[in-house]
GULUM-818744 format. One record per residue (C-alpha): x, y, z. Coordinates in steps of 0.2 Angstrom, whole numbers, plus 5000, padded with zeros to 4 digits. Example, Ala and Ser with C-alpha at 12.3 -4.5 7.8 and 13.67 -1.06 7.14 Angstrom:
2
506249785039/506849955036/
This chain:
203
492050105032/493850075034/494950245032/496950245028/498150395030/499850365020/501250495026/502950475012/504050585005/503750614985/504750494975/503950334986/502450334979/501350334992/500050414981/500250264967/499950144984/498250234988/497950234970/498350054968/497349994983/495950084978/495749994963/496249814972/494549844983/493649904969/494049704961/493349654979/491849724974/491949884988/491650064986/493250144987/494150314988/496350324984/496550524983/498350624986/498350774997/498850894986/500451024989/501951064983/502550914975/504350894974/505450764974/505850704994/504350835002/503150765014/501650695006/499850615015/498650505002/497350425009/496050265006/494250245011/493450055009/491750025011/490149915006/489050035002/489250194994/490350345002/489750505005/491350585011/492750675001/493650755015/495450715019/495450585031/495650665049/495350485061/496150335053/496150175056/497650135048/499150245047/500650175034/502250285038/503250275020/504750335027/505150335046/506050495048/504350575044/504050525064/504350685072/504350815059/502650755057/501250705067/500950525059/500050445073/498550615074/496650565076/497350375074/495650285080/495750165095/496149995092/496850075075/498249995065/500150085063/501049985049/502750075049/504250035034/505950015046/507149875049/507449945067/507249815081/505549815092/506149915108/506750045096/505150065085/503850055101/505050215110/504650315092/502750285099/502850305118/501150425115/500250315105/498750205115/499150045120/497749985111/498350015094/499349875084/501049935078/501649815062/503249845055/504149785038/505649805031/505049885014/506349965010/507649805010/506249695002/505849824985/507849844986/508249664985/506849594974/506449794963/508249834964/507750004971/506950104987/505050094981/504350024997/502650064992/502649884982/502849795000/501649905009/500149884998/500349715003/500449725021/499049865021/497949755009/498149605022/497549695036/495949745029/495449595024/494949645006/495549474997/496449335003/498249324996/497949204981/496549354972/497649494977/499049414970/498049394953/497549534954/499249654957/499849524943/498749584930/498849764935/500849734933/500649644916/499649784910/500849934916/502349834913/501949744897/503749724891/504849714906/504449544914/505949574926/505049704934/503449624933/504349474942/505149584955/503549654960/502649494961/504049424973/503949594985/502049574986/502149394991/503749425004/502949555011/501149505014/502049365024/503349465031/502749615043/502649595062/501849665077/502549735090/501749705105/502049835120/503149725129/504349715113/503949565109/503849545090/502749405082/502449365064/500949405059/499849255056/497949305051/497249445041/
């Protein structure tokens, strides 16, 4: 079973991302979970959502308390949160900043060496291509490379269909989308502990 913990702000839709991926494993044929943590929910509040992706079916309906994968929506959730809790070892920490290596490793001087820091720029992709700050758009894409649930070419049918459907007369937005899914399953990097930042080349 793989388990993802999403920490945003409402407005970001971390909770659509969940939702989004949820149904994207569900086309790969897996048994999945895409649930919100619910709160008070207001505009800019912390917010968790979580995923669970597995091959046979899942017994569980907790919140998720040891991840896998951790996707920090918004970076200045680190510190007024505890993003990184329970984070398994050898787990995954895909962050959304533009900050340089050095700078996004000394935000995560706790975390185990072992565990893979991958950060994207989500919030200049959705703004370039979307027009807006949605960076949950580049992040599915990222978080849907890392587990491996499809390859790009099916995930990109697929987003493309789910897009077509919700967004049946604004093509610009459907094209937008599209565009931010394909930069960013290209375009997030790993930051390894001695700073040095390499594209990410496999799944």
């Amino acid at each position: 079973m793989i388990e993802i913990r999403w920490h945003g702000r409402g407005g970001q839709g971390a909770k659509t991302a969940a939702l989004l991926l949820a149904d994207v494993a569900f086309e790969a044929g897996l048994y999945v979970q895409g649930f919100p943590e619910y709160g008070p929910e207001r505009m800019g509040a912390p917010i968790t959502a979580y995923n669970r992706l597995d091959e046979t079916p899942i017994r569980v309906h907790s919140n998720i308390y040891d991840p896998d994968i951790v996707v920090v929506v918004d970076e200045t959730l680190i510190g007024a949160v505890d993003v990184t809790a329970g984070l398994k070892s050898g787990g995954k920490l895909v962050v959304n900043t533009g900050r340089p290596a050095a700078e996004v490793r000394a935000k995560f001087e706790g975390v185990s060496g072992d565990v893979s820091i991958y950060a994207v720029d989500a919030a200049d992709i959705s703004i370039r291509n979307l027009g807006r700050n949605l960076p949950n758009t580049p992040l599915l894409s990222v978080v849907a490379r890392l587990t491996g649930v499809m390859d790009e070419k099916k995930f990109i049918g697929v987003m493309q269909k789910a897009y077509e459907e919700k967004f049946a007369s604004k093509s610009e937005v459907i094209s937008g989308n599209m565009t931010a899914l394909r930069e960013a399953w290209n375009g997030a990097v790993l930051i390894g502990c001695d700073d040095i930042v390499e594209h990410v080349t496999t799944a």
